[in-house]
VOPAGU-2260 file (C-alpha; in pm, 1 decimal, decimal comma):
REM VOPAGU-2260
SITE   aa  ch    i         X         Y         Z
SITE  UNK   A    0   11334,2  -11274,1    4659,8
SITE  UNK   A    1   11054,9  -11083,8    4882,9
SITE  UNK   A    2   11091,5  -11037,2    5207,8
SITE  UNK   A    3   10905,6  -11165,2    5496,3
SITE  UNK   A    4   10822,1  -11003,4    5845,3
SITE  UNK   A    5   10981,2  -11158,3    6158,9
SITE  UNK   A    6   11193,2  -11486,4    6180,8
SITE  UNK   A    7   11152,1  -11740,3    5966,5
SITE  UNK   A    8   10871,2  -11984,2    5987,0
SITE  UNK   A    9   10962,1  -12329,7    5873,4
SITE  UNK   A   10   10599,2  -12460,7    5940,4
SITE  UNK   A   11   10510,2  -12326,5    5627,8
SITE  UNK   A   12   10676,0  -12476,5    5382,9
SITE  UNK   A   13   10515,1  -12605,4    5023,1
SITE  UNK   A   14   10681,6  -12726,4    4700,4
SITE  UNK   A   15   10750,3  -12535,6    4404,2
SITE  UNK   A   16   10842,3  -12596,3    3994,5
SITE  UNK   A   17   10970,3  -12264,9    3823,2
SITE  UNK   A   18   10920,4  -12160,5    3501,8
SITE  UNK   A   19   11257,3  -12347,1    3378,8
SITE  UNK   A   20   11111,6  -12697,3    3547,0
SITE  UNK   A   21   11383,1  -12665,7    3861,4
SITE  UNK   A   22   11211,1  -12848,5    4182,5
SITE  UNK   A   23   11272,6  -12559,6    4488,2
SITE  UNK   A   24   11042,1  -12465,8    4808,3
SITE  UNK   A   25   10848,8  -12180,4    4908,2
SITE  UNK   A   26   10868,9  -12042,4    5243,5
SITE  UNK   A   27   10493,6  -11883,3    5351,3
SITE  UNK   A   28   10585,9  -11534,3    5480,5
SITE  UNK   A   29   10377,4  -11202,6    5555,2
SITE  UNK   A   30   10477,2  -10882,3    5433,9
SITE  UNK   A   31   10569,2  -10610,9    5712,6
SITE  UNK   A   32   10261,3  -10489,6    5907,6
SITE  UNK   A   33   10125,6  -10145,4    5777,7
SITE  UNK   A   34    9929,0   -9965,0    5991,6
SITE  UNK   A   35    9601,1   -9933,5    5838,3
SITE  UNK   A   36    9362,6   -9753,9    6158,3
SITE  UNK   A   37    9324,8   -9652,4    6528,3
SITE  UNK   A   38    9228,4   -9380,6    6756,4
SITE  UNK   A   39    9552,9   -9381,4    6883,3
SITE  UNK   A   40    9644,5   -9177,6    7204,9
SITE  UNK   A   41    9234,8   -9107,6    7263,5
SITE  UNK   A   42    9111,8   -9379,0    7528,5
SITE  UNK   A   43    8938,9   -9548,4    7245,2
SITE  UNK   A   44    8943,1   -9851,8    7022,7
SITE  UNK   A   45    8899,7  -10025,6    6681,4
SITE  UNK   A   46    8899,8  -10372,8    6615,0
SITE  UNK   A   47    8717,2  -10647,2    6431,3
SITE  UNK   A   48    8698,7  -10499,9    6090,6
SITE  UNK   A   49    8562,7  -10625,2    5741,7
SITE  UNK   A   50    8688,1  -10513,5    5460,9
SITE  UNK   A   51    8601,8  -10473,5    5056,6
SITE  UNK   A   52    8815,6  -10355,1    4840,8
SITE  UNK   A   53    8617,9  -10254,6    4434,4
SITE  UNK   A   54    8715,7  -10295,6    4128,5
SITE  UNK   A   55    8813,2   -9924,0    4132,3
SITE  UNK   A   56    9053,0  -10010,3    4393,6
SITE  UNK   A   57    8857,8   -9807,7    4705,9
SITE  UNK   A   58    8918,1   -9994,5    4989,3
SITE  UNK   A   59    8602,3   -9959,8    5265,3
SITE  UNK   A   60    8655,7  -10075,5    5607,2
SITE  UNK   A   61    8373,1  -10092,3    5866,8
SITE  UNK   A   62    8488,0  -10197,9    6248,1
SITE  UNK   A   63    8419,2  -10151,0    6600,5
SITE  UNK   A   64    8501,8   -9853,6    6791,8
SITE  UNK   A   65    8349,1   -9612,7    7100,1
SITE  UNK   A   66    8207,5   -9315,3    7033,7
SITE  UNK   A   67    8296,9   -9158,1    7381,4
SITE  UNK   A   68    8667,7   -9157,2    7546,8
SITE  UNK   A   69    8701,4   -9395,3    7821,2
SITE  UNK   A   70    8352,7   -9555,3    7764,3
SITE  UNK   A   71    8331,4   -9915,9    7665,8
SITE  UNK   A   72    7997,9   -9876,1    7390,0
SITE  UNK   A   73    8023,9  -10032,9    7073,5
SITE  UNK   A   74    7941,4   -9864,6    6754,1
SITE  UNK   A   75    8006,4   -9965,2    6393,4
SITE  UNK   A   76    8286,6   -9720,8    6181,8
SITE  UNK   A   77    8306,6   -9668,3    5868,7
SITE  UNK   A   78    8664,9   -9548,8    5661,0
SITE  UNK   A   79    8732,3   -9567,8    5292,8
SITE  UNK   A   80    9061,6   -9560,9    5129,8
SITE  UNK   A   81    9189,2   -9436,5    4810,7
SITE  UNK   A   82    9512,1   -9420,5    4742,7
SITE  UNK   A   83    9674,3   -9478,8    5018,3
SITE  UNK   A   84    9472,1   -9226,7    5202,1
SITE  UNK   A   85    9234,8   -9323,0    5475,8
SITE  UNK   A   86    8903,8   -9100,5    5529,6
SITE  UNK   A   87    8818,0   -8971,7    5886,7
SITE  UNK   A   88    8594,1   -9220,6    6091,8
SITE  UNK   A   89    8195,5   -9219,1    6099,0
SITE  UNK   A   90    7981,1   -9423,7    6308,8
SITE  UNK   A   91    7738,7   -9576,6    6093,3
SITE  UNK   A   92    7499,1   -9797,6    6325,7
SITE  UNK   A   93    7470,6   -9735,3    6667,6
SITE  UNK   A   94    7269,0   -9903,8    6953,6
SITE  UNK   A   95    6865,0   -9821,7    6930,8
SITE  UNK   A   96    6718,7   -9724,0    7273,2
SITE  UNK   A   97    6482,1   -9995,7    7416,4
SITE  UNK   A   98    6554,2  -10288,3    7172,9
SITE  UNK   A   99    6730,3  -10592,4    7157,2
SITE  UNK   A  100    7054,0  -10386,9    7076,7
SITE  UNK   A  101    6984,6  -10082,6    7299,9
SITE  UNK   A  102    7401,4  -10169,8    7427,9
SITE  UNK   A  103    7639,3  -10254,9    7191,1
SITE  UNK   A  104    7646,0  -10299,6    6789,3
SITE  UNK   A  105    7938,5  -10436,6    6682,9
SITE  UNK   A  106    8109,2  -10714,6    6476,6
SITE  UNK   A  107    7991,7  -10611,3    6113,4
SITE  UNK   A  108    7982,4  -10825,0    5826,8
SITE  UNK   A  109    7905,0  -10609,5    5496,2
SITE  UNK   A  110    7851,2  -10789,9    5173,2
SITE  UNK   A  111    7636,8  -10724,7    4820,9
SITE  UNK   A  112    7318,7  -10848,7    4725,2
SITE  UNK   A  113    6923,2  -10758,1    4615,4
SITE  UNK   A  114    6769,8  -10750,4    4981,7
SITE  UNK   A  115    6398,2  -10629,8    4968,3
SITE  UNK   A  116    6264,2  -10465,3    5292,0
SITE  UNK   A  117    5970,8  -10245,0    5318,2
SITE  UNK   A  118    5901,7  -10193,4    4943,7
SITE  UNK   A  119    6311,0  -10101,1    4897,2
SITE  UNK   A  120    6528,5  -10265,9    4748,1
SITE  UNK   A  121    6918,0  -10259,4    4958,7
SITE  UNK   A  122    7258,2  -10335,6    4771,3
SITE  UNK   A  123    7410,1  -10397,9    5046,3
SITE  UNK   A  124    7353,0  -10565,2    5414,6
SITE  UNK   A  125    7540,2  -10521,5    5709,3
SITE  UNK   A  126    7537,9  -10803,5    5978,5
SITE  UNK   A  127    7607,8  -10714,0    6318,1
SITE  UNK   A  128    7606,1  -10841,5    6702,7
SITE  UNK   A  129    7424,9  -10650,2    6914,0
SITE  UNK   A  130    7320,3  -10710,6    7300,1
SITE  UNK   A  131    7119,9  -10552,4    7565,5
SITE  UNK   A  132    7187,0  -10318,9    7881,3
SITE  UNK   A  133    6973,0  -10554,7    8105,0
SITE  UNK   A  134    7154,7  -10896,8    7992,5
SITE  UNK   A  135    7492,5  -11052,8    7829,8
SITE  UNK   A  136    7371,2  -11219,6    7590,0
SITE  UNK   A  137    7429,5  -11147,3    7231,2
SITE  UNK   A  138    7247,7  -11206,6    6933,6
SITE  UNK   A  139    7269,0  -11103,5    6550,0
SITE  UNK   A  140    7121,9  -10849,2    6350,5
SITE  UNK   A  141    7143,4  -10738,9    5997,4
SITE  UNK   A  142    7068,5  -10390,6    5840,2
SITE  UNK   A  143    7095,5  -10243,7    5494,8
SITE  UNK   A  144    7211,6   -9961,4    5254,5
SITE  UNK   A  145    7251,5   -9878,2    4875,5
SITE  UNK   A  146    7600,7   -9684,0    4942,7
SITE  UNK   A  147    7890,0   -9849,7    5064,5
SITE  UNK   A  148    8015,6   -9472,6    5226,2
SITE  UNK   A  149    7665,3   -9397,5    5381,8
SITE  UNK   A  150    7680,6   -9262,6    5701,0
SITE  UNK   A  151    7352,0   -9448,1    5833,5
SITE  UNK   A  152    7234,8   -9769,1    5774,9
SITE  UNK   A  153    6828,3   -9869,9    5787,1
SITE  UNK   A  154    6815,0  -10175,5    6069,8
SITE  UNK   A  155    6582,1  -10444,4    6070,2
SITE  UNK   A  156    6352,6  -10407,0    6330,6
SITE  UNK   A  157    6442,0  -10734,7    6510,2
SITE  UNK   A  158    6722,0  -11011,6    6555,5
SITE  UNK   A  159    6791,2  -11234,2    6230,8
SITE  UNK   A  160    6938,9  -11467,4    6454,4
SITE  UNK   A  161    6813,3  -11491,1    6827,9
SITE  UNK   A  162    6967,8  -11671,3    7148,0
SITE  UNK   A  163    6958,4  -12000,9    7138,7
SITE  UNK   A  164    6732,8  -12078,2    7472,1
SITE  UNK   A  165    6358,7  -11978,6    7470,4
SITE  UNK   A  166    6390,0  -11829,2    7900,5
SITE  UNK   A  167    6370,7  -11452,8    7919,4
SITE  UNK   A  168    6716,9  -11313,0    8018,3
SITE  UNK   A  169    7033,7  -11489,0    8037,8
SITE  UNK   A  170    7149,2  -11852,2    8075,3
SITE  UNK   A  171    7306,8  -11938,1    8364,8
SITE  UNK   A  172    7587,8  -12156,4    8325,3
SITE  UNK   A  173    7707,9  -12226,1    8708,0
SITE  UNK   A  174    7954,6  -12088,8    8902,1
SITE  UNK   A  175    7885,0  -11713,9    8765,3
SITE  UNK   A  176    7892,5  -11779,3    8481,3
SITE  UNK   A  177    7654,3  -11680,0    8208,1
SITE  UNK   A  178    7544,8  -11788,6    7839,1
SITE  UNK   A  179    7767,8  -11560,9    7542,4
SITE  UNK   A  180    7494,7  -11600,9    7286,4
SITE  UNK   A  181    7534,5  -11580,8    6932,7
SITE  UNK   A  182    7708,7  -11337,2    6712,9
SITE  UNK   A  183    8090,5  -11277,3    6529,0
SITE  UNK   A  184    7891,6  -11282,1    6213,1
SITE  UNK   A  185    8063,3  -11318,9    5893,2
SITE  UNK   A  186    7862,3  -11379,6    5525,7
SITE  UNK   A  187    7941,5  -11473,8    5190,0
SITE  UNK   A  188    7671,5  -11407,4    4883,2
SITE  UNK   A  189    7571,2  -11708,1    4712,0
SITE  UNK   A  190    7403,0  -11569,7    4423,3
SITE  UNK   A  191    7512,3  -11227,3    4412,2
SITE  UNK   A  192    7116,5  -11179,1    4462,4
SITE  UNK   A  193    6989,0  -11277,3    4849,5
SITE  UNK   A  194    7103,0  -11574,9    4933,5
SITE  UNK   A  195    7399,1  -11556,7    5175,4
SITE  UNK   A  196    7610,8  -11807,4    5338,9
SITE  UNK   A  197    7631,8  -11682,6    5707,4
SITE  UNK   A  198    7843,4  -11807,7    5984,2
SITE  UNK   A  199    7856,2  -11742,4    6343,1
SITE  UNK   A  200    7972,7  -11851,1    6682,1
SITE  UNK   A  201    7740,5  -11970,0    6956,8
SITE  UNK   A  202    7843,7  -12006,1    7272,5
SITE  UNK   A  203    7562,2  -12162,3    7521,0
SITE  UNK   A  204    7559,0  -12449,9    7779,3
SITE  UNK   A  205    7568,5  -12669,5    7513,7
SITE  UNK   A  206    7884,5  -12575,0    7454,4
SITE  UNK   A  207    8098,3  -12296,1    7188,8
SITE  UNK   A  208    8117,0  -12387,5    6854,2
SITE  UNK   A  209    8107,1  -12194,6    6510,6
SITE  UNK   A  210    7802,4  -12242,2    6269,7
SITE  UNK   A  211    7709,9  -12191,2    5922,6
SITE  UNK   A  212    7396,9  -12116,7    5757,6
SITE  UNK   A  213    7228,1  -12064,4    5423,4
SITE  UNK   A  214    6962,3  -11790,2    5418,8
SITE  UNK   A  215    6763,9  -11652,7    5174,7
SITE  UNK   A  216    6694,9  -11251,6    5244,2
SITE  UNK   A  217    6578,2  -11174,0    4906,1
SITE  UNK   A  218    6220,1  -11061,3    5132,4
SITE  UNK   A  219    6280,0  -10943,7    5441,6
SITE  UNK   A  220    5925,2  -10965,3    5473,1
SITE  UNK   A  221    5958,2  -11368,6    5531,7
SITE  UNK   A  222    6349,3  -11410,9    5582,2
SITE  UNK   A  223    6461,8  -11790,8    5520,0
SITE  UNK   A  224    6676,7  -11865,8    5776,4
SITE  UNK   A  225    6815,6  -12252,1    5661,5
SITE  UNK   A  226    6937,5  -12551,3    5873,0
SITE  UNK   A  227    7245,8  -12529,4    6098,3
SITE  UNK   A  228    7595,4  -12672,0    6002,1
SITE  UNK   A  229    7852,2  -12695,7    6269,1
SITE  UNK   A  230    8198,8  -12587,6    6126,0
SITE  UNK   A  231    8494,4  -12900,0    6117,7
SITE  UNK   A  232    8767,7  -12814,4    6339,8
SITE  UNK   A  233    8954,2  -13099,7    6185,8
SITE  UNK   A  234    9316,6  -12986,0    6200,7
SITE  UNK   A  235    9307,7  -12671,4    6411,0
SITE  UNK   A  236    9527,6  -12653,0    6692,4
SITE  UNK   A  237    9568,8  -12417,2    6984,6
SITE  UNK   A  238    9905,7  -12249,8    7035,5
SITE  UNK   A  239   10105,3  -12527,8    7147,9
SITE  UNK   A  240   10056,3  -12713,6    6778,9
SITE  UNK   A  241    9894,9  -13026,5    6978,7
SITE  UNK   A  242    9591,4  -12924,8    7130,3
SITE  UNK   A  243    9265,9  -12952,6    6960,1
SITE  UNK   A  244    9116,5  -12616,3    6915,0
SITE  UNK   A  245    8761,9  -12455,8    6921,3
SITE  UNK   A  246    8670,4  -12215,2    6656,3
SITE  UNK   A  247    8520,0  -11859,6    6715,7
SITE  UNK   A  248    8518,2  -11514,1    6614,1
SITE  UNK   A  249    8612,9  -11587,4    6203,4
SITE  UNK   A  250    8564,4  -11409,8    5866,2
SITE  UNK   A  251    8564,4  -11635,3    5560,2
SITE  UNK   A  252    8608,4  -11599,9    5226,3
SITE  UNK   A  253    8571,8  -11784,4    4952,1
SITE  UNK   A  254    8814,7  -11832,2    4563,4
SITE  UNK   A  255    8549,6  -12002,5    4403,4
SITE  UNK   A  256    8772,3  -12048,3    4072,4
SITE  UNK   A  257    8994,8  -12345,9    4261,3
SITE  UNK   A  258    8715,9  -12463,7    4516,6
SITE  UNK   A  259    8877,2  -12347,1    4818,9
SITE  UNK   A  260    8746,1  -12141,7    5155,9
SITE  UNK   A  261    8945,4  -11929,8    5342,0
SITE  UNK   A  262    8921,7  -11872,6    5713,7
SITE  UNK   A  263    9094,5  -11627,7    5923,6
SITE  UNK   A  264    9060,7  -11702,3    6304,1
SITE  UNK   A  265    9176,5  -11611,1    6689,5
SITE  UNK   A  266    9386,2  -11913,6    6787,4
SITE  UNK   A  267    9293,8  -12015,5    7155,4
SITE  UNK   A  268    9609,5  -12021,3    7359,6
SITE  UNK   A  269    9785,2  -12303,3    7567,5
SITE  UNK   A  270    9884,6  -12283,3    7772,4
SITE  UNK   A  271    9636,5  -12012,1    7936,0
SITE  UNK   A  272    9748,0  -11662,2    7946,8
SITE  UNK   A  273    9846,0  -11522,7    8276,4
SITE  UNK   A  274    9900,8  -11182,0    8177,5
SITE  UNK   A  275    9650,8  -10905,1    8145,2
SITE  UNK   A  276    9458,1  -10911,6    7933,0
SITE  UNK   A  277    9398,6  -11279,5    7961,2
SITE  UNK   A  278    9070,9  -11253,2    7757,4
SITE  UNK   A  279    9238,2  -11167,5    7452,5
SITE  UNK   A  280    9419,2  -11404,3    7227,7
SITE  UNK   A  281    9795,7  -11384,7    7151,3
SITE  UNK   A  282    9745,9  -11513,7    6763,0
SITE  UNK   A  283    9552,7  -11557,6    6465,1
SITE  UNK   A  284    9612,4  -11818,3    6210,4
SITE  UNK   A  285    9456,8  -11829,9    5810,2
SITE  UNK   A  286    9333,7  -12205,7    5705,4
SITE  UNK   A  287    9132,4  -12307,9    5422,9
SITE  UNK   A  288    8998,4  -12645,9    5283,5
SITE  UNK   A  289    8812,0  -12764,3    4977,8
SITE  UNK   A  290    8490,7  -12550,5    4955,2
SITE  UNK   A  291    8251,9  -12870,9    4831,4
SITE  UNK   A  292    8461,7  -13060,0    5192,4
SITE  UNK   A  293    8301,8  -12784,8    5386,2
SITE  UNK   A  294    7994,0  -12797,4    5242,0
SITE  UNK   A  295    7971,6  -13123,3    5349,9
SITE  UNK   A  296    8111,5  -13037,7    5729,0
SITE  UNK   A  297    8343,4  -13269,6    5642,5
SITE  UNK   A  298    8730,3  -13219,3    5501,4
SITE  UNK   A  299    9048,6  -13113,2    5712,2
SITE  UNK   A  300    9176,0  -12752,1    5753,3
SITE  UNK   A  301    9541,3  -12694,5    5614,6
SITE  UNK   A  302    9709,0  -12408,1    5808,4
SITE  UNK   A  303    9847,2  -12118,1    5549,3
SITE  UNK   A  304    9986,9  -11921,6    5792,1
SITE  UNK   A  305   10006,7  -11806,0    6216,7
SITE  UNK   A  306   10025,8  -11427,7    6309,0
SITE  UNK   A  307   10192,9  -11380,9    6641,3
SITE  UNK   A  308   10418,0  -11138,1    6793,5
SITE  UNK   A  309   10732,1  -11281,5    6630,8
SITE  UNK   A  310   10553,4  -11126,3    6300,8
SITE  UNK   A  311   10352,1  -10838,0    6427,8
SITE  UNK   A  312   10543,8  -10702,6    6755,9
SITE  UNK   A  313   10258,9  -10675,1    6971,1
SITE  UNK   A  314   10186,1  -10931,6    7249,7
SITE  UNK   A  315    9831,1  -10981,7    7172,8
SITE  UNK   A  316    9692,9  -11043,5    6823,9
SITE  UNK   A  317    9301,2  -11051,7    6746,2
SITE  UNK   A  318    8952,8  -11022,0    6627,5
SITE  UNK   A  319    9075,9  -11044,0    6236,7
SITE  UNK   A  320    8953,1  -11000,2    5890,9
SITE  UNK   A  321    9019,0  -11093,1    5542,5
SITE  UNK   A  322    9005,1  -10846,5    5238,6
SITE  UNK   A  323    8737,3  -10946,7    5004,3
SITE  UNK   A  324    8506,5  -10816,8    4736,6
SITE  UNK   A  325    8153,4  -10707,4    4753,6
SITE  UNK   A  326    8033,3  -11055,9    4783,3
SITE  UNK   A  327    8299,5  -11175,0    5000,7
SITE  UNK   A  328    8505,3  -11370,6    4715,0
SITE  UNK   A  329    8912,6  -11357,0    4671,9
SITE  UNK   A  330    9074,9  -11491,8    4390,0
SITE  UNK   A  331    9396,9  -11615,2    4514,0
SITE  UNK   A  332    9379,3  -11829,7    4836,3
SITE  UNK   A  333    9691,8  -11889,5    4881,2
SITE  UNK   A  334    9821,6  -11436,7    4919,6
SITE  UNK   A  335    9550,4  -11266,6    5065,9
SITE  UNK   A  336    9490,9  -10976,2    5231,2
SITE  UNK   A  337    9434,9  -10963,7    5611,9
SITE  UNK   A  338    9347,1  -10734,7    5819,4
SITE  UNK   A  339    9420,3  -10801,5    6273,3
SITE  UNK   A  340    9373,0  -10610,0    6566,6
SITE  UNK   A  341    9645,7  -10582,5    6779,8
SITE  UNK   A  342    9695,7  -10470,1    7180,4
SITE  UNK   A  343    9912,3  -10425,5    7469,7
SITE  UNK   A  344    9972,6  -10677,8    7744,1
SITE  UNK   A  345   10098,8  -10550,1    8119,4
SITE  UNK   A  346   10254,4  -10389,4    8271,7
SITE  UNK   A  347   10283,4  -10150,8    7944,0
SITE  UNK   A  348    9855,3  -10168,2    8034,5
SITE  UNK   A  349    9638,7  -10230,4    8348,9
SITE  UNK   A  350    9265,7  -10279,2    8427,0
SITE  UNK   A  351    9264,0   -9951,5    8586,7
SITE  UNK   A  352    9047,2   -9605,7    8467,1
SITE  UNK   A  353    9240,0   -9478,9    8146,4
SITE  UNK   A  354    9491,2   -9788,9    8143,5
SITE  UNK   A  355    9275,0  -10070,1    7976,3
SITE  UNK   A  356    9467,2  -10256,9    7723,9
SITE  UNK   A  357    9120,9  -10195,0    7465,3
SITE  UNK   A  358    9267,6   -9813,8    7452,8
SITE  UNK   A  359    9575,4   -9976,9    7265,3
SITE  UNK   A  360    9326,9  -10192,2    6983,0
SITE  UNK   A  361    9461,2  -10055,4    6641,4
SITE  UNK   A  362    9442,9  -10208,7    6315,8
SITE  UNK   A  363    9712,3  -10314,6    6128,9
SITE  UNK   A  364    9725,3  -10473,6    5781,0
SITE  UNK   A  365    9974,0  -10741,7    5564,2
SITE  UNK   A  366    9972,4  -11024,5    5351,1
SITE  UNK   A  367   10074,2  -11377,1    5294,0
SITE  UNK   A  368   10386,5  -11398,6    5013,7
SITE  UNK   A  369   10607,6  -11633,8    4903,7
SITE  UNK   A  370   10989,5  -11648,2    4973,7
SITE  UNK   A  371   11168,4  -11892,7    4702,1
SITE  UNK   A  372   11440,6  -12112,4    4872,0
């Protein structure tokens, strides 16, 4: 029998037939938490990583961290690991001076492909967020390499994906409050060539919802960027189980042999937290539905599994990722490999000067298994 971390779940329960045609059940359960990164002890962070893991069994991680203790800047890391042994840091794209993402570059999404820009041909693209000093807003980027351990990556000059209202500056929403953007990008190849599936929150006065896209970047000289489909949230909940939940912030995956998408996502929590830091969520949660449902925007999400403190020990759980190959494919649905952030809540942190609970965002590392009743 394997083992699972924490107390026992029994919403995750699913039939099961043995080899010797006995009926049983199978209790969903994630292995115990390894740690897998952080800049531990240095007034920095990492969180919302993407992962690949080759053929060869290298495991390459890119995330977001600061480049300067105490200073809240986002660049995108890079770490490999081989054999248990995981490489020293690099920033690999940082904010460009006087563009659209002269502040922060974060969120990566790195998959394969043929991208052509400028006359090169790219193996590899690397979505990102980025924002400017002047205004909140966020909108996407993409830029590209032909080494998955290079230690720069060539940008395209402007957004892929730009803010959704045509004003100069941000959107103001009333009562302070101010447009997000778009951004959280996360892609799947669709022909192991340049078409991608890309997906992304937006978050605008019409509302936050998460998005998907096809897009053809095959010539980046005259990117196809296709129609908009607005995600189901059919059968997501928030942390009570009842309420109806929003969806942001995901990676996907897909296990194209049994027609199924995979989504790992922050679960919204209610009631609201009280407790610094409210803005980050407490769990994450893995669904997944019929791929040709989703097409369609149709279909219900089936919950796999919820990470939460019971499992993990830490009282906030976040900004997640699921391991995947080059072209963001798994091959069994049902055990993958996830990746979480994780942080501190108060009064263990504060928002105070060199007590912010982002000093505490590590990444840790399990996976869904089955434990025969």
């Amino acid at each position: 029998m394997l083992s699972a971390c924490g107390e026992e779940n029994t919403d995750y329960i699913w039939p099961y037939d043995d080899d010797n045609g006995f009926s049983t059940t199978i209790r969903k359960g994630m292995k115990s938490p390894d740690f897998f990164f952080g800049f531990v002890g240095q007034d920095r962070y990492s969180y919302c990583p993407t992962i690949i893991t080759t053929s060869s069994g290298t495991t390459h991680a890119w995330f977001c961290g600061n480049p300067v203790a105490g200073t809240m800047v986002d660049n995108i890391y890079h770490v490999s690991e081989n054999n248990g042994t995981v490489s020293n840091a690099t920033s690999v794209l940082q904010p460009s001076e006087g563009t659209w993402d002269s502040h922060h570059t974060c969120d990566p999404s790195v998959i394969q492909g043929e991208f052509n820009m400028n006359g090169t041909t790219y193996k590899y693209a690397m979505f990102y967020l980025g924002c400017q000093l002047e205004y909140y807003y966020n909108e996407i980027g993409v830029a590209f390499s032909n080494d998955l351990n290079a230690t720069s990556w060539v940008k395209y000059p402007k957004q892929l994906i730009q803010k959704t209202w045509p004003s100069e500056g941000d959107q103001d929403l009333g009562g302070g409050n101010k447009a997000w953007g778009v951004g959280q990008p996360t892609a799947i190849s669709l022909d192991k060539k340049g078409k991608v599936m890309l997906a992304y929150t937006k978050g605008d006065a019409g509302g936050t919802t998460t998005i998907w896209r096809e897009c053809d970047l095959s010539n980046m000289d005259n990117p196809v960027i296709g129609e908009i489909h607005t995600i189901t949230t059919a059968g997501l909940t928030k942390t009570d189980n009842f309420t109806a939940d929003y969806i942001t912030n995901i990676d996907i995956a897909l296990d194209e042999g049994t027609d199924h998408i995979i989504m790992i996502r922050p679960i919204h929590s209610n009631p609201q937290l009280t407790n610094y830091p409210t803005y980050i969520e407490e769990a994450v949660e893995i669904d997944y539905m019929k791929y040709s449902d989703f097409k369609e925007s149709r279909g219900t999400w089936t919950k796999l599994y919820r990470i939460d403190k019971q499992q993990t020990g830490y009282a906030r759980n976040h900004n997640p990722g699921l391991q995947r190959d080059s072209y963001g494919y798994i091959t069994d649905y049902l055990h993958p490999v996830f990746y979480y952030t994780v942080s501190k809540e108060s009064p263990d942190v504060k928002a105070e000067a060199g007590k912010h609970a982002e000093w505490t965002y590590h990444i840790y590392r399990s996976q869904i298994e089955d434990i025969k009743q």
